[in-house]
Backbone as XML, in Angstrom:
<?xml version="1.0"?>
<chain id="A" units="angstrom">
  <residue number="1" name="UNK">
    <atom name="N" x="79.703" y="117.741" z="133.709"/>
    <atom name="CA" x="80.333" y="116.938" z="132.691"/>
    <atom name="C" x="79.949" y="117.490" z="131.327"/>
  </residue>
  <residue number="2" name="UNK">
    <atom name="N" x="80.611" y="117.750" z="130.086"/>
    <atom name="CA" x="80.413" y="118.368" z="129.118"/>
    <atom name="C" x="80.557" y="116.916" z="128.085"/>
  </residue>
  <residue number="3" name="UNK">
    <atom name="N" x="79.372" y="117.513" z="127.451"/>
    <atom name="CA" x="78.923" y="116.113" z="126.433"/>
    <atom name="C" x="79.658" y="116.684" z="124.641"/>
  </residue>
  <residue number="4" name="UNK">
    <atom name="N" x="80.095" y="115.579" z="124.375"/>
    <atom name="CA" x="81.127" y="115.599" z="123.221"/>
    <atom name="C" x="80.611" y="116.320" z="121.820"/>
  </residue>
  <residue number="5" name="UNK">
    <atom name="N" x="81.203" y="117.064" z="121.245"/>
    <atom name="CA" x="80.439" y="117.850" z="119.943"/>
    <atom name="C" x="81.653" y="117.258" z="118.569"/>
  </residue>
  <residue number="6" name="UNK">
    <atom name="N" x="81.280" y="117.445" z="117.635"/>
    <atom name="CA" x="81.668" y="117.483" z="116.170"/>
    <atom name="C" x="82.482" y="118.660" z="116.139"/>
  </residue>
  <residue number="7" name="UNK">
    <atom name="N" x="82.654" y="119.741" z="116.626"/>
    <atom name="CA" x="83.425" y="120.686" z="116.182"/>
    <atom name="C" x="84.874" y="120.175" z="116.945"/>
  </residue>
  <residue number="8" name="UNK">
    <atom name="N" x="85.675" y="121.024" z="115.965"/>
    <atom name="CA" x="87.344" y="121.075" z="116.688"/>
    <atom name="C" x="87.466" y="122.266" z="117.473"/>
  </residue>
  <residue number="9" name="UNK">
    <atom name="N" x="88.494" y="121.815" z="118.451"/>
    <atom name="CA" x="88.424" y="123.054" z="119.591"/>
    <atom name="C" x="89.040" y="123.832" z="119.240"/>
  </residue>
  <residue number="10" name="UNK">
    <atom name="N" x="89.004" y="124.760" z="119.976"/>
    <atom name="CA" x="89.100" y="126.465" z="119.384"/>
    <atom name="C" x="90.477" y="126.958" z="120.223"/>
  </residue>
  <residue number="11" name="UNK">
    <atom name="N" x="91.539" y="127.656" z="119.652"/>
    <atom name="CA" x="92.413" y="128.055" z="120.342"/>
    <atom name="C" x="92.378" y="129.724" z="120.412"/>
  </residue>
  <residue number="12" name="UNK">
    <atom name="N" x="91.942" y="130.302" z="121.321"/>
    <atom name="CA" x="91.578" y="131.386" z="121.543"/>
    <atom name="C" x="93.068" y="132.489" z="121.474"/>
  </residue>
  <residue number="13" name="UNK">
    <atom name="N" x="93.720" y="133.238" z="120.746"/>
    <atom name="CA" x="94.788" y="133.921" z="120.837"/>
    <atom name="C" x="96.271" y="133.099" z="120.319"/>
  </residue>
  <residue number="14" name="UNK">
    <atom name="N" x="95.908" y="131.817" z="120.030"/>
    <atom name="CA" x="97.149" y="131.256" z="119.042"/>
    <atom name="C" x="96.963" y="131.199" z="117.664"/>
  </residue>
  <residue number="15" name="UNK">
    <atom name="N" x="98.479" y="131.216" z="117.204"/>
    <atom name="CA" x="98.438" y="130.959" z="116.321"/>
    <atom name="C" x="98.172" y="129.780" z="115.610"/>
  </residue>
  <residue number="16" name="UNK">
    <atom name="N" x="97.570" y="128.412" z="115.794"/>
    <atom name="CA" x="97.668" y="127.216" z="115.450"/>
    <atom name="C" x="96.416" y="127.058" z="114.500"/>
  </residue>
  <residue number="17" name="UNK">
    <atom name="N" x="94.978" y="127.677" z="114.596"/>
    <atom name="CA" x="94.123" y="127.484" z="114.017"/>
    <atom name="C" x="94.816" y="127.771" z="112.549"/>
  </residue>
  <residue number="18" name="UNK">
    <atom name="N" x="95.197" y="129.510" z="112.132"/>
    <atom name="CA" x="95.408" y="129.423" z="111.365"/>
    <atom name="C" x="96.444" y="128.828" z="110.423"/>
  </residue>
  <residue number="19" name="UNK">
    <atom name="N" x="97.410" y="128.266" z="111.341"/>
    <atom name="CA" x="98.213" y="127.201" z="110.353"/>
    <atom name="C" x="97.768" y="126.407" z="109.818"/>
  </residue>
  <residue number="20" name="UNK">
    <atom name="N" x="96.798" y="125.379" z="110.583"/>
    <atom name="CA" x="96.369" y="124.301" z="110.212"/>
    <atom name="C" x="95.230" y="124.046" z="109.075"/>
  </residue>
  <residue number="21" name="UNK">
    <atom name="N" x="94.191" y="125.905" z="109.210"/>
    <atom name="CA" x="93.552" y="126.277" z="107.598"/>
    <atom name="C" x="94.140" y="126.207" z="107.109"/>
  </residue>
  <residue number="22" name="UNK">
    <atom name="N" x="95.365" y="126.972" z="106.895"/>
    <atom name="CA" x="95.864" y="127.479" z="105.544"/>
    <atom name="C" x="96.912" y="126.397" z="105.247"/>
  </residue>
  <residue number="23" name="UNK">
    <atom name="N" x="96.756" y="125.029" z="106.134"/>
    <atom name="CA" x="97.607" y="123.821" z="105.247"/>
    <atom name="C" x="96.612" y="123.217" z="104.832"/>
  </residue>
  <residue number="24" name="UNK">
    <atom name="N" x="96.043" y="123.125" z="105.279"/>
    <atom name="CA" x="94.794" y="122.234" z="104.795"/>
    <atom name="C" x="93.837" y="122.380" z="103.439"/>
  </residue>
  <residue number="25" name="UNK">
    <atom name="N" x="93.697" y="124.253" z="103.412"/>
    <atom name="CA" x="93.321" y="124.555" z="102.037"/>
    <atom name="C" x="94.353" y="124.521" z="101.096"/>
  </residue>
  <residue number="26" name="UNK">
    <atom name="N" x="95.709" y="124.597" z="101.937"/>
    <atom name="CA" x="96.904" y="124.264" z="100.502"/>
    <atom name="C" x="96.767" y="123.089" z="100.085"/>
  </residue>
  <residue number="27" name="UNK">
    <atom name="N" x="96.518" y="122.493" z="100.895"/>
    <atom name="CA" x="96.814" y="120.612" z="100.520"/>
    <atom name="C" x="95.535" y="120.278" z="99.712"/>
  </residue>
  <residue number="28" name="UNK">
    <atom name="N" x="93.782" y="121.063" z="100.086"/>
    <atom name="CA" x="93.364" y="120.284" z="99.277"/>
    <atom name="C" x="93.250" y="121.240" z="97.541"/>
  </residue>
  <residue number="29" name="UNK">
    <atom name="N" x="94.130" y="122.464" z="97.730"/>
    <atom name="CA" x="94.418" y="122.621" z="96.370"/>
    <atom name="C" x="95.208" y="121.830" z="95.515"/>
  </residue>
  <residue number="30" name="UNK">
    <atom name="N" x="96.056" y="121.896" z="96.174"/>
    <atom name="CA" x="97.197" y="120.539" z="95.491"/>
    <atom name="C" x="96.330" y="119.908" z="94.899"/>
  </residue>
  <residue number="31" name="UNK">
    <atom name="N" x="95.361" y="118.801" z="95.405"/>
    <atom name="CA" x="94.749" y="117.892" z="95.197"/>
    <atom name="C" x="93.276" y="118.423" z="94.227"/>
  </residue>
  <residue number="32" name="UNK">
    <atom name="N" x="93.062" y="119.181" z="93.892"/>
    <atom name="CA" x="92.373" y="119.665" z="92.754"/>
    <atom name="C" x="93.253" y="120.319" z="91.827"/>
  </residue>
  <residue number="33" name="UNK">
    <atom name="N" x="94.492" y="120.674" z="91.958"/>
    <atom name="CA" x="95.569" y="120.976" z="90.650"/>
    <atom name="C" x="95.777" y="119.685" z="90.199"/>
  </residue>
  <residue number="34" name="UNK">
    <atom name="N" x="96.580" y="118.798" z="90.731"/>
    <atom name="CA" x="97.223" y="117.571" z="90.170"/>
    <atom name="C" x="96.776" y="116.597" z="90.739"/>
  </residue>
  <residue number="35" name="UNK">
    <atom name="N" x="95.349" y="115.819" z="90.792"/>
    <atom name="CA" x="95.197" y="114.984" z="91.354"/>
    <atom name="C" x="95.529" y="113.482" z="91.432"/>
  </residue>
  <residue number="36" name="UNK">
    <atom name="N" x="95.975" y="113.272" z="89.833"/>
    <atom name="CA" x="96.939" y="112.079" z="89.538"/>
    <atom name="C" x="97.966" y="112.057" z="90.411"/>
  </residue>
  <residue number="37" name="UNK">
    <atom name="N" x="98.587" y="112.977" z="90.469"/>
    <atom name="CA" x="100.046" y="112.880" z="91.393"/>
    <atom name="C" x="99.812" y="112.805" z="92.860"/>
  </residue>
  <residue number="38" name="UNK">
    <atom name="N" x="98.541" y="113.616" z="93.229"/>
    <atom name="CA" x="98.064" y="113.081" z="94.344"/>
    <atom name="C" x="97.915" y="111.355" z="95.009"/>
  </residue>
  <residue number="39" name="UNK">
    <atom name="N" x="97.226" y="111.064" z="93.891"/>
    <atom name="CA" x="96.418" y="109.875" z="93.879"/>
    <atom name="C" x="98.063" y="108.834" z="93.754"/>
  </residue>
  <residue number="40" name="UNK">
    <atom name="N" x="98.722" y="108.678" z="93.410"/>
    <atom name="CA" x="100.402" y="108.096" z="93.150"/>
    <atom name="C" x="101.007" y="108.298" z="94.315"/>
  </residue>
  <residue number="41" name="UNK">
    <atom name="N" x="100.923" y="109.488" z="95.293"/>
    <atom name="CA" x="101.283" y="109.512" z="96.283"/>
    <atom name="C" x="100.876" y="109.071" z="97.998"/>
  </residue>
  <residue number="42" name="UNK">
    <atom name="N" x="99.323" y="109.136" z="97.683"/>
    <atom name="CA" x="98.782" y="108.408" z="98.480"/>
    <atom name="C" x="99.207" y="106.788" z="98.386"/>
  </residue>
  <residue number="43" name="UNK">
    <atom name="N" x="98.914" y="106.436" z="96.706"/>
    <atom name="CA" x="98.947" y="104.986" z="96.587"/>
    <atom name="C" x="100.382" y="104.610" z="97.109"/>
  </residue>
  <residue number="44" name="UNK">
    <atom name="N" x="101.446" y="105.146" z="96.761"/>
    <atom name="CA" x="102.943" y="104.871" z="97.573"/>
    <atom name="C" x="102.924" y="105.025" z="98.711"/>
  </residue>
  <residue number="45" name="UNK">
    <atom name="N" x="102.547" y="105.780" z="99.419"/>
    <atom name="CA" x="102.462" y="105.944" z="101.128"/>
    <atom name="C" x="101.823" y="104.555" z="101.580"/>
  </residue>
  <residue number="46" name="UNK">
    <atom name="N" x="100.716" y="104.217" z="100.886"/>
    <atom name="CA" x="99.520" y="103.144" z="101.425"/>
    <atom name="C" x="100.386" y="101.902" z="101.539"/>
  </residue>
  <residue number="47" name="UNK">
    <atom name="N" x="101.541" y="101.581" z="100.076"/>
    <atom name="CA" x="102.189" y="100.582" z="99.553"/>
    <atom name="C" x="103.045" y="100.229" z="100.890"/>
  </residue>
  <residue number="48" name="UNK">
    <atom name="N" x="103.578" y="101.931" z="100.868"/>
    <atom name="CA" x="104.839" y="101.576" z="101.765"/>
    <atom name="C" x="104.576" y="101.397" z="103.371"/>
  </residue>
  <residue number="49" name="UNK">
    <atom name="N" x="103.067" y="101.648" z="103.764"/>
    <atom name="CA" x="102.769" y="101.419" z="105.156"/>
    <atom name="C" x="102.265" y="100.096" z="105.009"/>
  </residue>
  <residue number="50" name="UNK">
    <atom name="N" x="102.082" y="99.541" z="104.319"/>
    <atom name="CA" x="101.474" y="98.046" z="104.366"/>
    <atom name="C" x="103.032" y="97.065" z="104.168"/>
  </residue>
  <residue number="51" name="UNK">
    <atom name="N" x="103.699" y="97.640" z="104.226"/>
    <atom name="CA" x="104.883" y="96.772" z="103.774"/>
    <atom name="C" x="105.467" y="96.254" z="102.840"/>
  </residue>
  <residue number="52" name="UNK">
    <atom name="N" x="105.556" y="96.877" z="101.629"/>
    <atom name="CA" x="105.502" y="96.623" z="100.394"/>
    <atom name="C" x="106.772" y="96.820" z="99.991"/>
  </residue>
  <residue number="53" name="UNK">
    <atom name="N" x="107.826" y="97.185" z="100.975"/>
    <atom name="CA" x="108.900" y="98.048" z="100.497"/>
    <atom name="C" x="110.137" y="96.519" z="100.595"/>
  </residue>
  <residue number="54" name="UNK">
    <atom name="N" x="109.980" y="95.148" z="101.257"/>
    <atom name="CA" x="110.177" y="94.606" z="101.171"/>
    <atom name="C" x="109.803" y="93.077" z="100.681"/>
  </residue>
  <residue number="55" name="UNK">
    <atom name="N" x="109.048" y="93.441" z="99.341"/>
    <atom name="CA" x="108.774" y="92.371" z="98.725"/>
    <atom name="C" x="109.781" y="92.428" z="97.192"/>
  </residue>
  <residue number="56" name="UNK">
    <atom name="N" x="108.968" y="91.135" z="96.671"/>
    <atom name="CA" x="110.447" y="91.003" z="95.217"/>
    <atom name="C" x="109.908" y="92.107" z="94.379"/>
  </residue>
  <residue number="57" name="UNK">
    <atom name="N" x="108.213" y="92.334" z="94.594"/>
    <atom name="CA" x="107.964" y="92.980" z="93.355"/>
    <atom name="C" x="108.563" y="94.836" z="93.314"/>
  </residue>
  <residue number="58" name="UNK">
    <atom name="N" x="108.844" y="95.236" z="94.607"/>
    <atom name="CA" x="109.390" y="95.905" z="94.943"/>
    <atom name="C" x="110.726" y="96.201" z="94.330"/>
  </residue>
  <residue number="59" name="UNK">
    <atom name="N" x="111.485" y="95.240" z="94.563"/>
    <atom name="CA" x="113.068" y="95.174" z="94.434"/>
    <atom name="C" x="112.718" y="95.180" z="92.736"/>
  </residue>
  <residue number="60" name="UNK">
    <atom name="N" x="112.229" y="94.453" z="92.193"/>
    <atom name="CA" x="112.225" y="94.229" z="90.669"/>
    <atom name="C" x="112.077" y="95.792" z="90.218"/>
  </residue>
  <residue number="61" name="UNK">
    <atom name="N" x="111.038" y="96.532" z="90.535"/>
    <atom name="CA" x="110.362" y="97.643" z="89.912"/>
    <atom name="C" x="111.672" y="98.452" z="90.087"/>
  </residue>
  <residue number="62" name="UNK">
    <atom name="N" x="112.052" y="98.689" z="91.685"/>
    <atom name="CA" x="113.206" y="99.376" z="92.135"/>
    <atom name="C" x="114.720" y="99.324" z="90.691"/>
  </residue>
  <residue number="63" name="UNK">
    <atom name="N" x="114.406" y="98.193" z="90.709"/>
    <atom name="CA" x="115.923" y="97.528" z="89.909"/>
    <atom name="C" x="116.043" y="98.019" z="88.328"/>
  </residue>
  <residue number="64" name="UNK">
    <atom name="N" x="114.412" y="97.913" z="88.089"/>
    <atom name="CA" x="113.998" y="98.228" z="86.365"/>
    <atom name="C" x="114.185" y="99.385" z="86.135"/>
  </residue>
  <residue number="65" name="UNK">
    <atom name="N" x="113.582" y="100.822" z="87.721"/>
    <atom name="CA" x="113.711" y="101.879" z="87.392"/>
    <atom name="C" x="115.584" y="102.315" z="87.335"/>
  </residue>
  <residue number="66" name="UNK">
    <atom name="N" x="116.085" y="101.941" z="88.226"/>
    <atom name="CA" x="117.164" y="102.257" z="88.007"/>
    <atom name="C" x="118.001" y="101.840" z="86.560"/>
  </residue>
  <residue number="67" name="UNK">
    <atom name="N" x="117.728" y="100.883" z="86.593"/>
    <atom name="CA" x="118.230" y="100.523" z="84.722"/>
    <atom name="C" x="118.174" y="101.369" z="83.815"/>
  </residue>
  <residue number="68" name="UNK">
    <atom name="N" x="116.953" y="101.978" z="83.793"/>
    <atom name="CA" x="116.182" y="102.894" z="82.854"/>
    <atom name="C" x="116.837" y="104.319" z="83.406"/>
  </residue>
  <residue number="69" name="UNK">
    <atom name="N" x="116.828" y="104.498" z="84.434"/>
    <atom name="CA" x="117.102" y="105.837" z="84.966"/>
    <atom name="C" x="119.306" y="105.817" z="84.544"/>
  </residue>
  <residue number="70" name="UNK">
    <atom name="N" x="119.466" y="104.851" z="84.648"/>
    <atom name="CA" x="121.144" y="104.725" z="84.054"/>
    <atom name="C" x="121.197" y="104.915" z="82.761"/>
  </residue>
  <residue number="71" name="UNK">
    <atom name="N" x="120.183" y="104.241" z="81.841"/>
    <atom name="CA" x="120.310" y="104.521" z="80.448"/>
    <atom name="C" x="120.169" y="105.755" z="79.839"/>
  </residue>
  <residue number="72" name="UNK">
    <atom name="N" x="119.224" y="106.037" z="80.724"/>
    <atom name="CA" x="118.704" y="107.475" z="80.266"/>
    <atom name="C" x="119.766" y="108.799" z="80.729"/>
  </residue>
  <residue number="73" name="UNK">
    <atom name="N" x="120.651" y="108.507" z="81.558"/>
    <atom name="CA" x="121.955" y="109.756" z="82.281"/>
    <atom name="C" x="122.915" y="109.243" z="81.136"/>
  </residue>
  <residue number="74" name="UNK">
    <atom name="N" x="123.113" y="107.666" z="81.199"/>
    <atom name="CA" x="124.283" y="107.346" z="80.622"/>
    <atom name="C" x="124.453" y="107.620" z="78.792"/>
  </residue>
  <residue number="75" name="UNK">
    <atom name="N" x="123.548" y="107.057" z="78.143"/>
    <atom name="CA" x="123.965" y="107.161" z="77.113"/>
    <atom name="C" x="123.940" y="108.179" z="76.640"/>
  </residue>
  <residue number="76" name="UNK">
    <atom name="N" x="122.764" y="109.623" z="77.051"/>
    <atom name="CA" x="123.077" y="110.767" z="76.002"/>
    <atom name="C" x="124.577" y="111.380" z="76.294"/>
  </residue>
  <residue number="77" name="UNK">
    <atom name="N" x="124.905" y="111.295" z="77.386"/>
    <atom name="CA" x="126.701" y="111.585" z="77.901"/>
    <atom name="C" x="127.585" y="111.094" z="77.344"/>
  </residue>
  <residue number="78" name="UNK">
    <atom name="N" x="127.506" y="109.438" z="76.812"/>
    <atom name="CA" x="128.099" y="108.776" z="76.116"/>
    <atom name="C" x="128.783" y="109.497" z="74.725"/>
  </residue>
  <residue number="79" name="UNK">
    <atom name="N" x="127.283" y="109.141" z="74.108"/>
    <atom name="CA" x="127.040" y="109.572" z="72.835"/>
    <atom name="C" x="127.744" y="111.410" z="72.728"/>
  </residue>
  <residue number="80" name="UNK">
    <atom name="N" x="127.533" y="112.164" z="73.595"/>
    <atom name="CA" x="127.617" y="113.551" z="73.720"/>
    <atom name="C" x="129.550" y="113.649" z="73.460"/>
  </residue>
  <residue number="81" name="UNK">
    <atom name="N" x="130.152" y="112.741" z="74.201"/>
    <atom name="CA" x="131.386" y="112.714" z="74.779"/>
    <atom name="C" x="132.010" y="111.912" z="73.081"/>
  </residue>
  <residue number="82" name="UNK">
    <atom name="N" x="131.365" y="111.308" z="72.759"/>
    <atom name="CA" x="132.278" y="110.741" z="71.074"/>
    <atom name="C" x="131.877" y="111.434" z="70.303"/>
  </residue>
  <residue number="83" name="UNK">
    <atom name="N" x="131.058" y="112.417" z="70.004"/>
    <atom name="CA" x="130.937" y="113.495" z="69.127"/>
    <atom name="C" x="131.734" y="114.585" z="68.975"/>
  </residue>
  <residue number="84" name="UNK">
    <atom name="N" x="131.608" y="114.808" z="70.643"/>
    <atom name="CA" x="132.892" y="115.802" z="71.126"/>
    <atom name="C" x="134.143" y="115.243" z="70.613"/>
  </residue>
  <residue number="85" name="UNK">
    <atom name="N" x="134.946" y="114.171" z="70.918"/>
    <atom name="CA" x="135.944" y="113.660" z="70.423"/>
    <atom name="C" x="135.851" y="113.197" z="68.469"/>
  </residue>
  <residue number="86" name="UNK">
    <atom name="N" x="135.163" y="112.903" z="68.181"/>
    <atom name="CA" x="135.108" y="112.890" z="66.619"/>
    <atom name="C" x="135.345" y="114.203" z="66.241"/>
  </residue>
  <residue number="87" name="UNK">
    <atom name="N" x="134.234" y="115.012" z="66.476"/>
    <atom name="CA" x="134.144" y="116.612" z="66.217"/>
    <atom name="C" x="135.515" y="117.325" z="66.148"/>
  </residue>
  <residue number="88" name="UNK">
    <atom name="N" x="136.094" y="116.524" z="66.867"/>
    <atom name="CA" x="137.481" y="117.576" z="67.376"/>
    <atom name="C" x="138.474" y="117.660" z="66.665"/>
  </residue>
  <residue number="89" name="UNK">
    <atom name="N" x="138.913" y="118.688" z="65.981"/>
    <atom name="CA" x="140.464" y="118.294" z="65.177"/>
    <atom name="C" x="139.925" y="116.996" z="64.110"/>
  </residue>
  <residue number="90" name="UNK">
    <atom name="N" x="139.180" y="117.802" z="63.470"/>
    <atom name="CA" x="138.604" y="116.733" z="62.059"/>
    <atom name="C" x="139.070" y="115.186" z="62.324"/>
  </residue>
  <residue number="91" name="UNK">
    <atom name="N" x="138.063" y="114.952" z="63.535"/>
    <atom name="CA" x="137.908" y="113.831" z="63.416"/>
    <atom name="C" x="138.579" y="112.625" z="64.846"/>
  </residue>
  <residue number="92" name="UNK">
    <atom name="N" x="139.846" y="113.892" z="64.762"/>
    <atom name="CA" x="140.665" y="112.663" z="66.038"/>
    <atom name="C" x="140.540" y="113.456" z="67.529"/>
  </residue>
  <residue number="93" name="UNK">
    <atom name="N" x="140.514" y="112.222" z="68.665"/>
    <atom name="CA" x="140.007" y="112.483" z="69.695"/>
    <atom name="C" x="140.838" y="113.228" z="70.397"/>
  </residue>
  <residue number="94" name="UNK">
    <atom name="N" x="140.501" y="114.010" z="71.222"/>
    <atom name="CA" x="141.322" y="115.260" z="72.085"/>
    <atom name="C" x="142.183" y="114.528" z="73.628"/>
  </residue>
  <residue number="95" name="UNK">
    <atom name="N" x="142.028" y="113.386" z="73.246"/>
    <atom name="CA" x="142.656" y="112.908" z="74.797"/>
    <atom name="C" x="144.632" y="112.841" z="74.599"/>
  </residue>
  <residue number="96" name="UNK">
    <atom name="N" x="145.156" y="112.614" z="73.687"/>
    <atom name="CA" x="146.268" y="112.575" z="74.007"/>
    <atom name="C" x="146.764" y="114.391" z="72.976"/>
  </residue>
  <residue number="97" name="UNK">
    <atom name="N" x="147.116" y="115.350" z="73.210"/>
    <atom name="CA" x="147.311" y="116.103" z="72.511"/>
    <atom name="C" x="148.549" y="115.972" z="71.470"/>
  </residue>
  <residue number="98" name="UNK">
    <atom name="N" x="149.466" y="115.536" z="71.979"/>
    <atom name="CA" x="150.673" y="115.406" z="71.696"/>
    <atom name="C" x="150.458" y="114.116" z="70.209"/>
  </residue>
  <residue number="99" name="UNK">
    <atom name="N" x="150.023" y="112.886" z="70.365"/>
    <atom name="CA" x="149.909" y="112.044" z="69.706"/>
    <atom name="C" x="148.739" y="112.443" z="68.569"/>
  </residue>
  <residue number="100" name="UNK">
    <atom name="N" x="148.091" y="113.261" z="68.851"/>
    <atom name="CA" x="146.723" y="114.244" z="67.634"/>
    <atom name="C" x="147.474" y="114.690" z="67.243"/>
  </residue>
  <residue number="101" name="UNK">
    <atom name="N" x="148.653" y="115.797" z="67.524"/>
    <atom name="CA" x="149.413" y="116.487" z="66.408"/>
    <atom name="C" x="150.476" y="115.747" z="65.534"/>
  </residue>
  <residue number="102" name="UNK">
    <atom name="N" x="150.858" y="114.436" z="66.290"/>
    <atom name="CA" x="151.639" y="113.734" z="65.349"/>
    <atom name="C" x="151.156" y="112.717" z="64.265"/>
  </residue>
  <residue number="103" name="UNK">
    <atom name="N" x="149.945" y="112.709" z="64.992"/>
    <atom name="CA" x="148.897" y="111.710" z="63.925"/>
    <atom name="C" x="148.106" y="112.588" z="62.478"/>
  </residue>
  <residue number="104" name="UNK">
    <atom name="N" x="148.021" y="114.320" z="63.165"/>
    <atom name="CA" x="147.453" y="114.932" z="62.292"/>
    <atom name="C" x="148.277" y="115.614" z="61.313"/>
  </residue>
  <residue number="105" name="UNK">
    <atom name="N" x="149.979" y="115.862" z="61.365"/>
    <atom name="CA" x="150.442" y="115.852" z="60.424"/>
    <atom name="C" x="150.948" y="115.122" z="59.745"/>
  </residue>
  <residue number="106" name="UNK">
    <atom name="N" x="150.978" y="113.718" z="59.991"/>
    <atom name="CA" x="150.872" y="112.525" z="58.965"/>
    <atom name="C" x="150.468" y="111.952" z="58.270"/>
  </residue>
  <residue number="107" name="UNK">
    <atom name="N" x="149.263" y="112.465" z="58.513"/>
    <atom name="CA" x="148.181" y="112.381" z="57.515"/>
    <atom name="C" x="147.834" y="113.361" z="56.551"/>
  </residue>
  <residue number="108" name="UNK">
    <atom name="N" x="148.374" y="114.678" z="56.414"/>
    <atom name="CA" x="148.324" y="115.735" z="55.670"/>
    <atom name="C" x="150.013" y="116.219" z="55.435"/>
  </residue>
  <residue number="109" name="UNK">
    <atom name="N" x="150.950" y="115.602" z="55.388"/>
    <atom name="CA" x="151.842" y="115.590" z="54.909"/>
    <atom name="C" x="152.577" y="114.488" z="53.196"/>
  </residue>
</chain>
């Protein structure tokens, strides 16, 4: 009967040992490069295995980021898109062409 040791067993001629170094020293580099982001990712994993993914405070945070994440796509596009149209043809918007040229020599006639 062979009595139990602390070491991990040894795979003699595979490749598996060294995968599992060389993830392991990747991973705990990660975690001495950016350990904040580490530490955020653990804490979300922990959140989301404890069940956290269906509570209100969840849905709220979920709901706030998306708000923020809409404002932030939406309005510089907004804003980008009436500049473009101001900008255009001193001033008048590029959507009807036909009605810009009749509007723009009426006004300079």
């Amino acid at each position: 009967m062979s009595t139990p040791t602390n070491e991990p067993p040894s795979f003699q001629g595979e490749a598996l040992p060294d995968l599992s170094d060389g993830l392991i020293a990747r991973l705990f580099a990660e975690i001495r490069r950016r350990p904040v982001r580490s530490l955020l990712i653990a804490a979300g994993t922990g959140y989301l295995s404890g069940g956290g993914l269906s509570t209100r405070v969840t849905a709220r945070v979920l709901g706030t980021g998306v708000q923020t994440a809409l404002r932030l796509a939406i309005v510089p596009l907004f804003i980008d898109a009436v500049e473009r149209a101001l900008s255009n043809r001193g001033g008048l918007p590029a959507l009807l062409p036909s009605t810009n040229n009749r509007i723009h020599k009426e006004m300079h006639s």
